[in-house]
N, CA, C and O atoms as CSV, one atom per row, in Angstrom:
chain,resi,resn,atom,element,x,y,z
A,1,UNK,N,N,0.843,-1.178,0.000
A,1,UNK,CA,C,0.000,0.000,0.000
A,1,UNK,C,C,0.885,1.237,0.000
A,1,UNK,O,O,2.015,1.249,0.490
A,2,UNK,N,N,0.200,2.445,-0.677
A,2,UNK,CA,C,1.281,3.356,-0.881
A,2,UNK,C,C,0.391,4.461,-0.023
A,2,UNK,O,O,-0.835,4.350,-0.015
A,3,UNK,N,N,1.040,5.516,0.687
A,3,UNK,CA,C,0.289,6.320,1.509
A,3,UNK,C,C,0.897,7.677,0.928
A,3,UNK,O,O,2.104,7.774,0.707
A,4,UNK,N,N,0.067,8.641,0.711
A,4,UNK,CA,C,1.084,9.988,0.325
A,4,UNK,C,C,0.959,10.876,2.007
A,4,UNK,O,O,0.398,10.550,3.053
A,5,UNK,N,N,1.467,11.634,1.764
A,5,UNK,CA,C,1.306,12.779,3.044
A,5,UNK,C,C,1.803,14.438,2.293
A,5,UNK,O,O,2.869,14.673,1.725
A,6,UNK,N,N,0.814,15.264,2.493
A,6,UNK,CA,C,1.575,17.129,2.241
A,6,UNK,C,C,2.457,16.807,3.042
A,6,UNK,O,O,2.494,15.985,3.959
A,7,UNK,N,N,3.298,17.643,2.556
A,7,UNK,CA,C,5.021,17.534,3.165
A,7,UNK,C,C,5.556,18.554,2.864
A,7,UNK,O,O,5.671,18.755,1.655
A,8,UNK,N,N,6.144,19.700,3.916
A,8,UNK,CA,C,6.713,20.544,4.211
A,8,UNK,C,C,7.942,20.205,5.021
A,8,UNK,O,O,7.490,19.633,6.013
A,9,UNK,N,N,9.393,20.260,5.134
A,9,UNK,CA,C,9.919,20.282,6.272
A,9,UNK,C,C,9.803,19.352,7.174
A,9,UNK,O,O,9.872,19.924,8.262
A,10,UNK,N,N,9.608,17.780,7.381
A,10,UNK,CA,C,9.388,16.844,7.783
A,10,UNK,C,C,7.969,16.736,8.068
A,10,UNK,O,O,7.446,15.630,8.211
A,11,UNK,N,N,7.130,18.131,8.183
A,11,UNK,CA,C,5.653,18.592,8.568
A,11,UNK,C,C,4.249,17.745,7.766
A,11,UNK,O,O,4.421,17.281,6.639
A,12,UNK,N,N,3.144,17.636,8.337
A,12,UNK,CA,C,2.117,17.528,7.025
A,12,UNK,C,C,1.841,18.938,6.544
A,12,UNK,O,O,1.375,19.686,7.403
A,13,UNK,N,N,2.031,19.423,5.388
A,13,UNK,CA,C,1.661,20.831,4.918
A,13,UNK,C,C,0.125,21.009,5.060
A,13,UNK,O,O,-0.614,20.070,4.762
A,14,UNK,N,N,-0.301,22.013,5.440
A,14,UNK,CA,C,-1.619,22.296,5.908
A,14,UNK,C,C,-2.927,22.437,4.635
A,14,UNK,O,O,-4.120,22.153,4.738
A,15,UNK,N,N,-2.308,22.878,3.681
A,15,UNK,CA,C,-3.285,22.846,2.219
A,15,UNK,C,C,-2.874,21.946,1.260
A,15,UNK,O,O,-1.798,21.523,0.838
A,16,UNK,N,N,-3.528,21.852,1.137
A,16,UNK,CA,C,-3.525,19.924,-0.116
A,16,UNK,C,C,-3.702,20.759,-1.346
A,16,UNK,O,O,-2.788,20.453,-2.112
A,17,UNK,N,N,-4.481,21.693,-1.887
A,17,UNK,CA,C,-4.133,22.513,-3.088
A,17,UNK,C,C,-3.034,23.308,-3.563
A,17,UNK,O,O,-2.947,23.779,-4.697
A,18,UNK,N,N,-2.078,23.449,-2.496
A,18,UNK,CA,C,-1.045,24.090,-2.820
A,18,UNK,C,C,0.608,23.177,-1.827
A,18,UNK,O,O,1.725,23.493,-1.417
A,19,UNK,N,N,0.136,22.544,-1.861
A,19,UNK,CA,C,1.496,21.497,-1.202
A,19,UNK,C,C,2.628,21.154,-2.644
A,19,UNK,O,O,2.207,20.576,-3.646
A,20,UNK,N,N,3.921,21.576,-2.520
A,20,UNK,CA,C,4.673,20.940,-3.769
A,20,UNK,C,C,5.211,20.306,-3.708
A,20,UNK,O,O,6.065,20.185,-4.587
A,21,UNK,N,N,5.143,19.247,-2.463
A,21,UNK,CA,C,5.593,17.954,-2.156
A,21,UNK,C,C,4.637,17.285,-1.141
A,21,UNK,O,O,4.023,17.638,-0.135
A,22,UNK,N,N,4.837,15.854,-2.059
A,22,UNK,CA,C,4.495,14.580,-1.156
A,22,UNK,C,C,5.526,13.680,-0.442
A,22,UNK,O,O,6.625,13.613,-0.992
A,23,UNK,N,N,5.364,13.051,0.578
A,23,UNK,CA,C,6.363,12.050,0.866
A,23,UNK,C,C,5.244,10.951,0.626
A,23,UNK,O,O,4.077,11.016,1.012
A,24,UNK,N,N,5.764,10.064,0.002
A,24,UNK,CA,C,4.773,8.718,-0.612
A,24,UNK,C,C,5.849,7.842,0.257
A,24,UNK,O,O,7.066,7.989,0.147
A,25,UNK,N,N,5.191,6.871,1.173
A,25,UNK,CA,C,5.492,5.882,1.698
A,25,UNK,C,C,4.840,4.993,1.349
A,25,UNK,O,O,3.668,5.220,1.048
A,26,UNK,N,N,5.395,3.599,1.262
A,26,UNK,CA,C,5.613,2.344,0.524
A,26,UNK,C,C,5.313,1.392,2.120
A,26,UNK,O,O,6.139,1.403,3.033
A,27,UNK,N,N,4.263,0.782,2.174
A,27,UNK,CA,C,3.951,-0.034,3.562
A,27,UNK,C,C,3.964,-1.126,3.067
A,27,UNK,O,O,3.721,-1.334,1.879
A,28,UNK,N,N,4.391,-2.419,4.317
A,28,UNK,CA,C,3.844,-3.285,4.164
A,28,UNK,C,C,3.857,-4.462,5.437
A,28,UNK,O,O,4.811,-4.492,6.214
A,29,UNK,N,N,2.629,-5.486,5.578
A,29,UNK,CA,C,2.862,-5.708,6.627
A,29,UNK,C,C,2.803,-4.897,8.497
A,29,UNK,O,O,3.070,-5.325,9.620
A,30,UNK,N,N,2.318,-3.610,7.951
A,30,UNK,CA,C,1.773,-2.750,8.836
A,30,UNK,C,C,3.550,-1.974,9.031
A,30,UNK,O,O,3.890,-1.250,9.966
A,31,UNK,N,N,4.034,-2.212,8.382
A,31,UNK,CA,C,5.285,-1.031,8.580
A,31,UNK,C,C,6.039,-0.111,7.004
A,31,UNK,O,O,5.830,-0.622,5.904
A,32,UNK,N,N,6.518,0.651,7.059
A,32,UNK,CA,C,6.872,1.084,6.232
A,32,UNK,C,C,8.207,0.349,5.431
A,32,UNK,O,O,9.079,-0.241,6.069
A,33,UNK,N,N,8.230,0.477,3.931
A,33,UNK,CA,C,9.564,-0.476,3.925
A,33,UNK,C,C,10.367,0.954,3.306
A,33,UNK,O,O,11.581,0.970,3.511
A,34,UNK,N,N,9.933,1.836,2.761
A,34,UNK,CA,C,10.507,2.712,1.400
A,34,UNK,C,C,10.009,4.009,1.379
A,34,UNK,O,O,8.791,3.881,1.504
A,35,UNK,N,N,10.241,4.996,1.304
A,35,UNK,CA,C,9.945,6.438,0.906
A,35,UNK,C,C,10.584,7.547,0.277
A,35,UNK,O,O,11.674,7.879,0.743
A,36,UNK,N,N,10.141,8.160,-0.651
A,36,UNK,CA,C,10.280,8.938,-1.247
A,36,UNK,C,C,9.472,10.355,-1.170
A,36,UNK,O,O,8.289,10.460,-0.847
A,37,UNK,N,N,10.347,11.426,-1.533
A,37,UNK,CA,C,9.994,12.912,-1.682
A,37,UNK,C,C,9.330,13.289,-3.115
A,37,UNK,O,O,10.101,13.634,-4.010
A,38,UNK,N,N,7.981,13.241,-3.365
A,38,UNK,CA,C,8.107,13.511,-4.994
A,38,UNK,C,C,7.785,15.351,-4.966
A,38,UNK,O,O,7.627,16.034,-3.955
A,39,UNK,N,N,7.759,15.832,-6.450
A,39,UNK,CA,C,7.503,17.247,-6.278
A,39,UNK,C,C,6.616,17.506,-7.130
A,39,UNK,O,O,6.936,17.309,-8.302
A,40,UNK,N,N,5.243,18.020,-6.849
A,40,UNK,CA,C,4.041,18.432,-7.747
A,40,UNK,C,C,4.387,19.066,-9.167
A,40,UNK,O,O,3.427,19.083,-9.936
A,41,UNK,N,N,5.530,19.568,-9.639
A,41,UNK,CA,C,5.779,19.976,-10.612
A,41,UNK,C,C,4.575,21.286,-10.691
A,41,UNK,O,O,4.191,21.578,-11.823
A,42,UNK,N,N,4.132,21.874,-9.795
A,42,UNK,CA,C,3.165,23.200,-9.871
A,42,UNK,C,C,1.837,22.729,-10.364
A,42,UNK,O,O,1.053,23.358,-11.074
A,43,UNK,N,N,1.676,21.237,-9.761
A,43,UNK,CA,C,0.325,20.923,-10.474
A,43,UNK,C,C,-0.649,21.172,-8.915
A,43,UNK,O,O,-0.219,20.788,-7.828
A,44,UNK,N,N,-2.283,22.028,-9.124
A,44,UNK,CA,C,-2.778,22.035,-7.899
A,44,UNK,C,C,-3.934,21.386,-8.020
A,44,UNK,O,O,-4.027,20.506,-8.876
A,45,UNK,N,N,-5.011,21.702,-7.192
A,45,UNK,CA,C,-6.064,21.629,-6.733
A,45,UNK,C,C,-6.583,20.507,-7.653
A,45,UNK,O,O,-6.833,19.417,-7.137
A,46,UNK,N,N,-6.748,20.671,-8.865
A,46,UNK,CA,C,-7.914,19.573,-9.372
A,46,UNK,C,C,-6.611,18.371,-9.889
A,46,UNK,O,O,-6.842,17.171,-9.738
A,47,UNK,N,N,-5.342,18.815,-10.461
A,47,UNK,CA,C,-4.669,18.278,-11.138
A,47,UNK,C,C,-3.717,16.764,-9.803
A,47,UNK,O,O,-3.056,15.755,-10.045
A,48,UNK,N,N,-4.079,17.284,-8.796
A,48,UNK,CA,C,-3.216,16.305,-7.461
A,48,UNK,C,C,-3.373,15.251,-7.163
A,48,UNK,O,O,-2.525,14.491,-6.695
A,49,UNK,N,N,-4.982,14.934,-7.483
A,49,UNK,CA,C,-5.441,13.566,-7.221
A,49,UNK,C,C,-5.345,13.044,-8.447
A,49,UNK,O,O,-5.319,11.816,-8.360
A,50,UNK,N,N,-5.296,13.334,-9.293
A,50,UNK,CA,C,-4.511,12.509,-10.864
A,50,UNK,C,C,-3.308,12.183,-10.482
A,50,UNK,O,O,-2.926,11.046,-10.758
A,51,UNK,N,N,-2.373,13.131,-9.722
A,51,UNK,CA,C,-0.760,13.048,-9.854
A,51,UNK,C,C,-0.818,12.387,-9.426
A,51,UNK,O,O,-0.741,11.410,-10.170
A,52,UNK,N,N,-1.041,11.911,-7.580
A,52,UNK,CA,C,-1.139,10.992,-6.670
A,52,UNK,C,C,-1.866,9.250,-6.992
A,52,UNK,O,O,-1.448,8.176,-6.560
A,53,UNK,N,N,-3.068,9.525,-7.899
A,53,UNK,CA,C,-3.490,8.468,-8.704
A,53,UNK,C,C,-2.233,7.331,-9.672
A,53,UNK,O,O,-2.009,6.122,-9.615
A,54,UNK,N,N,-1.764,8.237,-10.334
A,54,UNK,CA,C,-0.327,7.711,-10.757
A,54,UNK,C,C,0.564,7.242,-10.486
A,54,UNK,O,O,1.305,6.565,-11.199
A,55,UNK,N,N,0.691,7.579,-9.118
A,55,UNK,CA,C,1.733,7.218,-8.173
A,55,UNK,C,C,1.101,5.786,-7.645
A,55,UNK,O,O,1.655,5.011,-6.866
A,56,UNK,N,N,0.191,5.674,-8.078
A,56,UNK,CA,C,-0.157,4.273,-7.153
A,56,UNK,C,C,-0.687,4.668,-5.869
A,56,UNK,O,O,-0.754,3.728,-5.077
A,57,UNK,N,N,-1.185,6.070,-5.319
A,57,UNK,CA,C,-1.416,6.103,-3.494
A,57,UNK,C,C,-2.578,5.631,-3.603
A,57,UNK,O,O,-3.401,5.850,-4.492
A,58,UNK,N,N,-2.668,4.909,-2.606
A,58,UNK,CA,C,-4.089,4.582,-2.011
A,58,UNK,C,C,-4.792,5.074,-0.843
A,58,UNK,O,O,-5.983,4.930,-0.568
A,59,UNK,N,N,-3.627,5.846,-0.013
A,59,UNK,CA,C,-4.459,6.643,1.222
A,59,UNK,C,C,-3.755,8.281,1.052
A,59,UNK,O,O,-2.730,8.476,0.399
A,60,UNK,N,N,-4.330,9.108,1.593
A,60,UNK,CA,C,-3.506,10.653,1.522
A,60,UNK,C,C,-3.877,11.145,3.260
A,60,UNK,O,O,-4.978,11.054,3.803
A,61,UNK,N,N,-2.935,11.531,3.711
A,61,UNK,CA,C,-2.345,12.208,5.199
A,61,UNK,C,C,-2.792,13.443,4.793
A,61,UNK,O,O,-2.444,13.626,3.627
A,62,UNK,N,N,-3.648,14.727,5.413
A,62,UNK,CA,C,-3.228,16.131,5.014
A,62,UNK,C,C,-4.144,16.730,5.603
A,62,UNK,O,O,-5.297,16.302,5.535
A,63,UNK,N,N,-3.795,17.967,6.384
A,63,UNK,CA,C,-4.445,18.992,7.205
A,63,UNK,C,C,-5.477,19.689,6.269
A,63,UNK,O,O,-5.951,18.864,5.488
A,64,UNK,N,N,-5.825,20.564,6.148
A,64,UNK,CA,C,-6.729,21.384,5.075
A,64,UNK,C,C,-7.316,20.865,3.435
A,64,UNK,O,O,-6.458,20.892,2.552
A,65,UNK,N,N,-8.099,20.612,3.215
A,65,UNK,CA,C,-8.515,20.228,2.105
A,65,UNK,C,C,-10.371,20.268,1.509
A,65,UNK,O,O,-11.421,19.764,1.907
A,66,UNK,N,N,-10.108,20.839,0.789
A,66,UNK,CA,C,-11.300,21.458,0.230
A,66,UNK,C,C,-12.642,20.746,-0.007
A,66,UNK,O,O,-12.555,19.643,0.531
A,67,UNK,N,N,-13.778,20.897,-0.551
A,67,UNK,CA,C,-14.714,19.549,-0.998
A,67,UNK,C,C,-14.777,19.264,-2.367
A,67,UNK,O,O,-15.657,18.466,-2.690
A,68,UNK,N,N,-14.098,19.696,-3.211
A,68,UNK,CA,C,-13.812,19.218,-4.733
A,68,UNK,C,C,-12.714,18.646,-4.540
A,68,UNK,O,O,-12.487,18.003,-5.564
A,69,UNK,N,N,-11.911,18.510,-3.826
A,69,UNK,CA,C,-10.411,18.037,-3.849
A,69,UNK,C,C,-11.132,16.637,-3.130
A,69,UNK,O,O,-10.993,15.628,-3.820
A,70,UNK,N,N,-11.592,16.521,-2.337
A,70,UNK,CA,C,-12.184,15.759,-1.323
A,70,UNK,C,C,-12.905,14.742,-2.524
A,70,UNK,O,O,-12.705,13.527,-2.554
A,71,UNK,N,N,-13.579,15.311,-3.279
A,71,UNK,CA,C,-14.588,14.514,-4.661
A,71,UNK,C,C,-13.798,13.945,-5.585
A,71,UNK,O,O,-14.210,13.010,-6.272
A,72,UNK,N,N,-12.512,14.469,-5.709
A,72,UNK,CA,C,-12.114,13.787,-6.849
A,72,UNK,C,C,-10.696,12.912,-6.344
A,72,UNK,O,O,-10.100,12.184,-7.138
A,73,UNK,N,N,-10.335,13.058,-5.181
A,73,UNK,CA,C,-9.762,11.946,-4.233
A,73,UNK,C,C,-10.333,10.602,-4.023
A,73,UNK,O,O,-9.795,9.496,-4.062
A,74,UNK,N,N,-11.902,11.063,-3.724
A,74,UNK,CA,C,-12.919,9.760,-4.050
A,74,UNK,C,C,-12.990,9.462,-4.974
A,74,UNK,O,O,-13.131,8.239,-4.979
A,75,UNK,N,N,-12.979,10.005,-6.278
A,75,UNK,CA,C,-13.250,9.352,-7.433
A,75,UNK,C,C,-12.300,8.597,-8.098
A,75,UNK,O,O,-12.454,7.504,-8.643
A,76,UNK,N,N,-10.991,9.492,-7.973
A,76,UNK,CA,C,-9.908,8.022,-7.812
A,76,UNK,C,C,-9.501,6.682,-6.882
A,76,UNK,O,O,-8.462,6.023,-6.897
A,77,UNK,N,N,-10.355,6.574,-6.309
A,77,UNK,CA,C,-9.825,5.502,-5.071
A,77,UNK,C,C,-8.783,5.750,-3.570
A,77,UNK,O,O,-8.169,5.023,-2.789
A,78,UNK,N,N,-8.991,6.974,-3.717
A,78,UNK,CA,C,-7.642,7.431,-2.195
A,78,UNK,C,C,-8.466,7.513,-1.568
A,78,UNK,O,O,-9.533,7.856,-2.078
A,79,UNK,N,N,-8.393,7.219,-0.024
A,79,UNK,CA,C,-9.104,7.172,1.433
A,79,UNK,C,C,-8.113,8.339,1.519
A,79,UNK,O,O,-7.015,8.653,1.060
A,80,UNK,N,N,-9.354,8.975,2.599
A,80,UNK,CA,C,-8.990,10.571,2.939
A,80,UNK,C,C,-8.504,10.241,4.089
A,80,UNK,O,O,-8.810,9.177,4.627
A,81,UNK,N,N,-7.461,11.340,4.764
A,81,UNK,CA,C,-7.097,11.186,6.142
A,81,UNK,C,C,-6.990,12.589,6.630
A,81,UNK,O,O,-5.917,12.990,7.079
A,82,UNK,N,N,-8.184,13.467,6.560
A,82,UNK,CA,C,-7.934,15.182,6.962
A,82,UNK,C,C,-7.599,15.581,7.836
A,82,UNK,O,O,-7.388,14.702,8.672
A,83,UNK,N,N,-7.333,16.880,8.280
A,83,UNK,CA,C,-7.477,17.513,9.354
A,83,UNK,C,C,-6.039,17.183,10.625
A,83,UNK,O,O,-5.972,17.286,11.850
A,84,UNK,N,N,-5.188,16.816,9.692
A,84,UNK,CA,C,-4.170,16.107,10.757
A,84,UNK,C,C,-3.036,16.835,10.634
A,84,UNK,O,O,-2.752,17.259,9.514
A,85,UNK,N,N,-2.123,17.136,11.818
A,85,UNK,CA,C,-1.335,17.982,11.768
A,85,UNK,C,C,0.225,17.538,12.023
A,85,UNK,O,O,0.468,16.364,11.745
A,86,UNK,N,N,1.089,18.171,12.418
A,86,UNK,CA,C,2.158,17.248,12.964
A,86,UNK,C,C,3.255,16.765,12.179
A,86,UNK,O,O,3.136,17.416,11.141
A,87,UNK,N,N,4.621,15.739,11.995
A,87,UNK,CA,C,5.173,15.380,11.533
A,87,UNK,C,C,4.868,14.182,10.931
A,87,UNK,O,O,4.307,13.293,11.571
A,88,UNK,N,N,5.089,14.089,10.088
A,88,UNK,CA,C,4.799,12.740,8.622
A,88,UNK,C,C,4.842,11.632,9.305
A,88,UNK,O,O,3.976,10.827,9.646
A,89,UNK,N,N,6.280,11.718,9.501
A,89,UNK,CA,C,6.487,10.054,9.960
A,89,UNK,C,C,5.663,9.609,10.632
A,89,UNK,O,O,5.105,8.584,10.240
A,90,UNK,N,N,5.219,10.299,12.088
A,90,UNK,CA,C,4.528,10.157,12.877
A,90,UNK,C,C,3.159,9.735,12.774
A,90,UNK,O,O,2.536,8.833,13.334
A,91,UNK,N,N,2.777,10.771,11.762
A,91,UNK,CA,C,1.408,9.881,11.263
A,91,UNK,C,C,1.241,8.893,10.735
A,91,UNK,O,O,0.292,8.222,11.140
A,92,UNK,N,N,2.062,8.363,9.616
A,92,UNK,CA,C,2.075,7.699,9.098
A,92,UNK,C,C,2.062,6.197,9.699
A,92,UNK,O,O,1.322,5.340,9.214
A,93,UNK,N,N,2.854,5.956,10.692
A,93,UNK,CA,C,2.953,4.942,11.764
A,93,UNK,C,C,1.787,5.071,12.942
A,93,UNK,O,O,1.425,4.150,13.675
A,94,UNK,N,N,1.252,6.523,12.947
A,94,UNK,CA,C,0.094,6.074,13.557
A,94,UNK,C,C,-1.293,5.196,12.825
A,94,UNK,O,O,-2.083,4.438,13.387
A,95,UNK,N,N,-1.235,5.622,11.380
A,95,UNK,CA,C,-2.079,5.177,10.883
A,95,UNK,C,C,-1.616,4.015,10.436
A,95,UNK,O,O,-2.534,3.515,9.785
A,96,UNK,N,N,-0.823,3.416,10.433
A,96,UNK,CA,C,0.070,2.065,9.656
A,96,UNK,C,C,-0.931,0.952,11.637
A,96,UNK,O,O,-1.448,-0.159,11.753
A,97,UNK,N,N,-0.742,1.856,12.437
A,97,UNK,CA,C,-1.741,1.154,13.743
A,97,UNK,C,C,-2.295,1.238,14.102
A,97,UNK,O,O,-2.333,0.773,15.241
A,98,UNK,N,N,-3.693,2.118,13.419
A,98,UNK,CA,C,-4.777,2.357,13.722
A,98,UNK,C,C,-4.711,3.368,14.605
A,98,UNK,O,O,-5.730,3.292,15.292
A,99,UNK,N,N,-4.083,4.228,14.931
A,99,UNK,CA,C,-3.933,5.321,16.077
A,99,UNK,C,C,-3.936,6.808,15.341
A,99,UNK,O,O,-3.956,7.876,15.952
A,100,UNK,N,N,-3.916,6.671,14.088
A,100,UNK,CA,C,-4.323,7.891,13.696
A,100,UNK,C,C,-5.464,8.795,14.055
A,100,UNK,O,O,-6.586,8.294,13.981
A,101,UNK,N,N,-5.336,10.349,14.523
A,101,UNK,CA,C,-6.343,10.762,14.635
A,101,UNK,C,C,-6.429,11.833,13.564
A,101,UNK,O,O,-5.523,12.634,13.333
A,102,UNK,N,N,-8.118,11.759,12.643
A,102,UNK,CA,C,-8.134,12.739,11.613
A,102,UNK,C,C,-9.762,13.239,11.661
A,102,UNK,O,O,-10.548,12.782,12.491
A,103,UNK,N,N,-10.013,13.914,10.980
A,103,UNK,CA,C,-11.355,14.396,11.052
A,103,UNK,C,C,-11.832,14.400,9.623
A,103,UNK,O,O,-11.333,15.057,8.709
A,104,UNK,N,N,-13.225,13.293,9.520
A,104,UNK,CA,C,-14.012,13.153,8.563
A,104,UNK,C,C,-14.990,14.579,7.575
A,104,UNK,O,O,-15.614,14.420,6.526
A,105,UNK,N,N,-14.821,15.838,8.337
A,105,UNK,CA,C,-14.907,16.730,7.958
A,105,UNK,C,C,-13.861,17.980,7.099
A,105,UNK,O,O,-12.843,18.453,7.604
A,106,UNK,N,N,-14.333,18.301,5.890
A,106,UNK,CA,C,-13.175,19.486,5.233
A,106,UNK,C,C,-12.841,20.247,6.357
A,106,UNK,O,O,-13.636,20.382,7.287
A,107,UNK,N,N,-11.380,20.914,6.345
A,107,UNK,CA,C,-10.817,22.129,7.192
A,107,UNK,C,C,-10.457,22.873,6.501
A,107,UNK,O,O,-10.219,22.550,5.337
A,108,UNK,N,N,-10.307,23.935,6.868
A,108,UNK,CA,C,-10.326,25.082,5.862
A,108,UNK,C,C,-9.009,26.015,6.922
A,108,UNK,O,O,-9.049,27.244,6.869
A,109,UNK,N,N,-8.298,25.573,7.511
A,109,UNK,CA,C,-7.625,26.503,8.100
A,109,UNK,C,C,-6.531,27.350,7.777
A,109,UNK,O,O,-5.645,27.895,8.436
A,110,UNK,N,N,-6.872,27.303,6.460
A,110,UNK,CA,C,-5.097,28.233,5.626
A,110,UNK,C,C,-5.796,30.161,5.092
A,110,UNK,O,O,-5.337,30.871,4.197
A,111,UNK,N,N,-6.642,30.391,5.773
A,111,UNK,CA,C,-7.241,31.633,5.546
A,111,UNK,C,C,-8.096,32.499,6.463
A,111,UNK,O,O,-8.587,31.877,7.405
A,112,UNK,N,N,-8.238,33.144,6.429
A,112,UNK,CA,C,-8.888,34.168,7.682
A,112,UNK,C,C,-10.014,34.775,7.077
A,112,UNK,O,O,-10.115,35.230,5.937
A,113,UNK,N,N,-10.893,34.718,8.042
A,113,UNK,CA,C,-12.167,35.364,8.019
A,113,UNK,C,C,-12.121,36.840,7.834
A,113,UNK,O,O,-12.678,37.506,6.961
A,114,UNK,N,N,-11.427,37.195,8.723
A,114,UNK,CA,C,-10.884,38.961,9.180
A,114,UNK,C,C,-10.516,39.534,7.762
A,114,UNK,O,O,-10.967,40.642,7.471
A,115,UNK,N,N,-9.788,38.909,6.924
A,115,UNK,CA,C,-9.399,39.362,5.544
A,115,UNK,C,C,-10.727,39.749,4.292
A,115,UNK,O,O,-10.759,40.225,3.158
A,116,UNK,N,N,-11.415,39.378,4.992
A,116,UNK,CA,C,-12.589,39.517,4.191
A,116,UNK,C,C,-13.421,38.824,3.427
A,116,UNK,O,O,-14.405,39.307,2.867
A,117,UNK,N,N,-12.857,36.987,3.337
A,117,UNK,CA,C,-13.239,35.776,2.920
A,117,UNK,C,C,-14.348,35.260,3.720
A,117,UNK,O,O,-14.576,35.566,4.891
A,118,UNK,N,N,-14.995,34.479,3.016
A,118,UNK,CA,C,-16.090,34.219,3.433
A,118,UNK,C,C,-15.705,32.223,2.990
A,118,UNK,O,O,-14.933,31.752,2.155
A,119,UNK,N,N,-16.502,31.636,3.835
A,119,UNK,CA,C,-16.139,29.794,3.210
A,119,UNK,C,C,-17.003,29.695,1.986
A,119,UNK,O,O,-18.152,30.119,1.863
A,120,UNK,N,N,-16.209,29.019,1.031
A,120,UNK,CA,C,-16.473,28.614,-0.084
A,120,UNK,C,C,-15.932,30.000,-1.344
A,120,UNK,O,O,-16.201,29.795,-2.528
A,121,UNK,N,N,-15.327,31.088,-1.020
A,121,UNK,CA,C,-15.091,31.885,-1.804
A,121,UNK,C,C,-13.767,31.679,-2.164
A,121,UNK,O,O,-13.411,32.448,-3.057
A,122,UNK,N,N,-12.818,30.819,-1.733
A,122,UNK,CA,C,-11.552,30.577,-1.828
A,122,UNK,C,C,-11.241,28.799,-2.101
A,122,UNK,O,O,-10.384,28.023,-1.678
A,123,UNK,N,N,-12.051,28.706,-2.735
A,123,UNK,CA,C,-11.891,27.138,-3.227
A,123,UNK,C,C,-12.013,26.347,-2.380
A,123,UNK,O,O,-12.085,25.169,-2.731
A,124,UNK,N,N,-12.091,26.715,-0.784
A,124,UNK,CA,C,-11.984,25.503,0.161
A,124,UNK,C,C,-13.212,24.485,0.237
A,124,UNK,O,O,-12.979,23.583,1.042
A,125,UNK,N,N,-14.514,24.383,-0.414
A,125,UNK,CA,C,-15.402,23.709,-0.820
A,125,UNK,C,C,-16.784,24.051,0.059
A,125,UNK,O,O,-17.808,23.475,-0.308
A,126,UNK,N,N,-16.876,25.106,1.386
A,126,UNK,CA,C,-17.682,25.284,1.978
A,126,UNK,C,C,-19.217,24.605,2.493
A,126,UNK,O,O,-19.908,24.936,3.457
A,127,UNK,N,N,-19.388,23.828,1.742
A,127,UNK,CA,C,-20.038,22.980,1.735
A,127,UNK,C,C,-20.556,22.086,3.306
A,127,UNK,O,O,-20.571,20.855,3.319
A,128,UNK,N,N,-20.911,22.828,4.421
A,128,UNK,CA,C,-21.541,22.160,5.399
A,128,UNK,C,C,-20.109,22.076,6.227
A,128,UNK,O,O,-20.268,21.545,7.326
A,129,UNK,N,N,-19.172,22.353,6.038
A,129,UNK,CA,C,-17.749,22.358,6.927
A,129,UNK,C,C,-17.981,23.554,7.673
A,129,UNK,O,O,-18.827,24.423,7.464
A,130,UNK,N,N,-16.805,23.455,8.897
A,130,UNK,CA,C,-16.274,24.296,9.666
A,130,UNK,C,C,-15.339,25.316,9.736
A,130,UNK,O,O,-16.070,26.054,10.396
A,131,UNK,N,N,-14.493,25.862,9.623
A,131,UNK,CA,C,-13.393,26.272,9.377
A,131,UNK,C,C,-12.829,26.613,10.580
A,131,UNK,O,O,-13.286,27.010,11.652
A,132,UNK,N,N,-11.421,26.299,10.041
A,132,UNK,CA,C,-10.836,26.453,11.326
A,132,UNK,C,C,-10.387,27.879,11.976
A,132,UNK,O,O,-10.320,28.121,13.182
A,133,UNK,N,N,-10.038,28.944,10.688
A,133,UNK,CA,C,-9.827,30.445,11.300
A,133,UNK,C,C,-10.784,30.846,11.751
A,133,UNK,O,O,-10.805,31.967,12.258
């Protein structure tokens, strides 16, 4: 099974539309055997779950993520893992043991209300979510 994660700085990067790296880990047997850094080549929002599709992932790690990104993650076959923050590895082995904690709901936390945005005016999918600013 191949797992991607946003990847910043050993970090999960907080927006899945604008992340320019994945770390794709290679599991098996409930542990990791292999990983790699790939780089979006500036591909975003609709174009990621194709990239990641390619890659073979079957699950995606990632804090913030929209409800079209969310739709077409499903439509390729990736299980979502949102709302999660923290260092890669870490998750990754939590979820490799069932100890992952993520939230079945979009987050929207890469933008501020105060700026004058409103949910759903900034691609984050608004759609019955929360946001986190």
């Amino acid at each position: 099974m191949k797992i991607a994660v946003t990847y910043s700085d050993g970090q999960i990067f907080q927006h899945f539309g604008h992340t320019e790296h994945f770390k794709v880990y290679e599991a098996a047997d409930g542990k990791v055997v292999r990983s790699e850094i790939l780089d979006t080549n500036g591909s975003g929002h609709g174009a990621l779950a194709g990239f990641l599709a390619d890659q073979g992932v079957g699950a995606l790690i990632c804090g913030g993520i929209g409800g079209g990104a969310q739709t077409a993650l499903a439509r390729v076959g990736i299980k979502l893992y949102a709302g999660v923050s923290g260092d890669a590895d870490t998750a990754v082995k939590n979820l490799l043991s069932g100890t992952l904690a993520f939230s079945t709901q979009a987050n929207c936390g890469h933008h501020s209300h105060e700026q004058g945005q409103a949910c759903g005016e900034h691609g984050c999918g608004g759609g019955g979510h929360t946001c986190g600013a």
